[in-house]
C-alpha positions as CSV (number, residue, x, y, z in Angstrom):
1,X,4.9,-17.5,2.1
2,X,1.8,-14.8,2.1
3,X,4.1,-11.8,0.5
4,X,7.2,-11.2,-0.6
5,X,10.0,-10.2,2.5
6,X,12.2,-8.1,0.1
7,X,9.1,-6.0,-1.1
8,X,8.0,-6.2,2.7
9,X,11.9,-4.8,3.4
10,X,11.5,-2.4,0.2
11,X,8.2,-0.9,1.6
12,X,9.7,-1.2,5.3
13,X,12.6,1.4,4.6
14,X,10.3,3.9,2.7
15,X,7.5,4.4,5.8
16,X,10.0,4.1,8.5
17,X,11.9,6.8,6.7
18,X,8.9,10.2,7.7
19,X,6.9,8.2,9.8
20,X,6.6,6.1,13.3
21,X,4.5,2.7,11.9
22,X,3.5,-0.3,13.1
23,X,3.5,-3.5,11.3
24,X,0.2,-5.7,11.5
25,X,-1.1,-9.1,9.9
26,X,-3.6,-8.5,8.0
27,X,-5.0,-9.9,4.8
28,X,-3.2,-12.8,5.1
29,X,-0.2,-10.6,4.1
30,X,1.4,-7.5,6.1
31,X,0.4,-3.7,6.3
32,X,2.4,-1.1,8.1
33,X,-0.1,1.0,10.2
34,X,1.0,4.9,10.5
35,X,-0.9,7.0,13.1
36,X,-3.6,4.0,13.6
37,X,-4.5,3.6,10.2
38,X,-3.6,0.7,7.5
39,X,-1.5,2.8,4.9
40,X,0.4,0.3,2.8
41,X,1.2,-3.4,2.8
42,X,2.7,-6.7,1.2
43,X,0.3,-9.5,-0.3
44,X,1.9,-12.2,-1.8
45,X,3.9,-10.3,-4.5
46,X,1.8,-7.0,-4.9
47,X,1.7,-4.0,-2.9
48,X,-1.5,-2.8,-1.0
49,X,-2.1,0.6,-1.4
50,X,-4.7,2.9,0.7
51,X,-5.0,5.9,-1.4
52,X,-9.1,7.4,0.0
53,X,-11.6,7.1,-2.9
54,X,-10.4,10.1,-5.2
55,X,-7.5,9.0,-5.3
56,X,-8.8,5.5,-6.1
57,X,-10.5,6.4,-9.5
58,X,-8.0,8.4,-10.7
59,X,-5.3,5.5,-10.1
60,X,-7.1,2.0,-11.3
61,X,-6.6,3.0,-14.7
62,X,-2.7,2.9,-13.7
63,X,-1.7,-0.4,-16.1
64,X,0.3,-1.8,-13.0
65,X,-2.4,-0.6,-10.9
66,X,-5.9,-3.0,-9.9
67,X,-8.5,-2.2,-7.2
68,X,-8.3,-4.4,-4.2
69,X,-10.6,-7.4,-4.6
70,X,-10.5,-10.2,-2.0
71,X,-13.7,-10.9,-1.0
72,X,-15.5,-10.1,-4.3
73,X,-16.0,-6.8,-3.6
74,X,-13.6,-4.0,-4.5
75,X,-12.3,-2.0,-1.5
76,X,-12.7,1.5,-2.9
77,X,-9.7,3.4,-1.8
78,X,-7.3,0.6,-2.0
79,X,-5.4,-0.6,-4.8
80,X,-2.8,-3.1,-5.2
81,X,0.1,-2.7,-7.8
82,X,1.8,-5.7,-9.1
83,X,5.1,-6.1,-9.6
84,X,5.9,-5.1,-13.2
85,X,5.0,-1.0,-11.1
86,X,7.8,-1.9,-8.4
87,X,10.1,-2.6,-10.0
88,X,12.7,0.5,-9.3
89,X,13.1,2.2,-6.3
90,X,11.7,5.7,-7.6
91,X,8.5,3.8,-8.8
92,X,8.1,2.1,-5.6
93,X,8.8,5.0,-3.7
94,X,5.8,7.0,-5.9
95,X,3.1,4.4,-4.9
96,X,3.9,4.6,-1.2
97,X,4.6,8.2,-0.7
98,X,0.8,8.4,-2.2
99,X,-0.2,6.1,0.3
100,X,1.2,8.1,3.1
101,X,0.0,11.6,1.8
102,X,-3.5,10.2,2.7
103,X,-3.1,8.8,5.7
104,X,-1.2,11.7,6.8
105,X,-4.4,13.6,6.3
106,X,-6.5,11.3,8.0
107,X,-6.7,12.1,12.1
108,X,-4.9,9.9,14.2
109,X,-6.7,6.9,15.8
């Protein structure tokens, strides 16, 4: 399995709840899409977070937080958070109501 379905359910519920989404492979796991951009997703059992490069600083010092490194190279403005940061519903709904602020001030594609 590339990521965890009850996280991808978890996650699922919270963007579908204010936004339209789409759901896209990627990463070898899966993001939700709002307005045409990648805002959050599921990879293997941490959640991918885009959060724009302010936000990005000020959150990798988060201890459940970890910039996004796949290739070697941090993605800056994407996190993940393991899950020791998911693991109630409030904290979960924190990280991807964070996710969405940006992309919600991002033009659509």
């Amino acid at each position: 399995m590339a990521f965890d379905v009850k996280l991808a359910e978890r996650v699922r519920k919270l963007v579908a709840g204010a936004h339209r989404f789409d759901e896209k492979r990627m990463f070898g796991g899966l993001a939700f899409m709002v307005n045409g951009h990648m805002c959050c997703g599921v990879l293997k059992d941490d959640l991918v977070l885009r959060v724009g490069p302010q936000e990005h600083e000020k959150l990798k010092h988060h201890p459940h937080a970890r910039p996004m490194d796949f290739t070697g190279r941090p993605l800056r403005g994407f996190l993940y958070v393991g899950p020791a940061g998911l693991r109630s519903a409030r904290d979960l709904r924190v990280w991807v109501q964070r996710s969405l602020q940006f992309v919600d001030s991002l033009p659509p594609k």
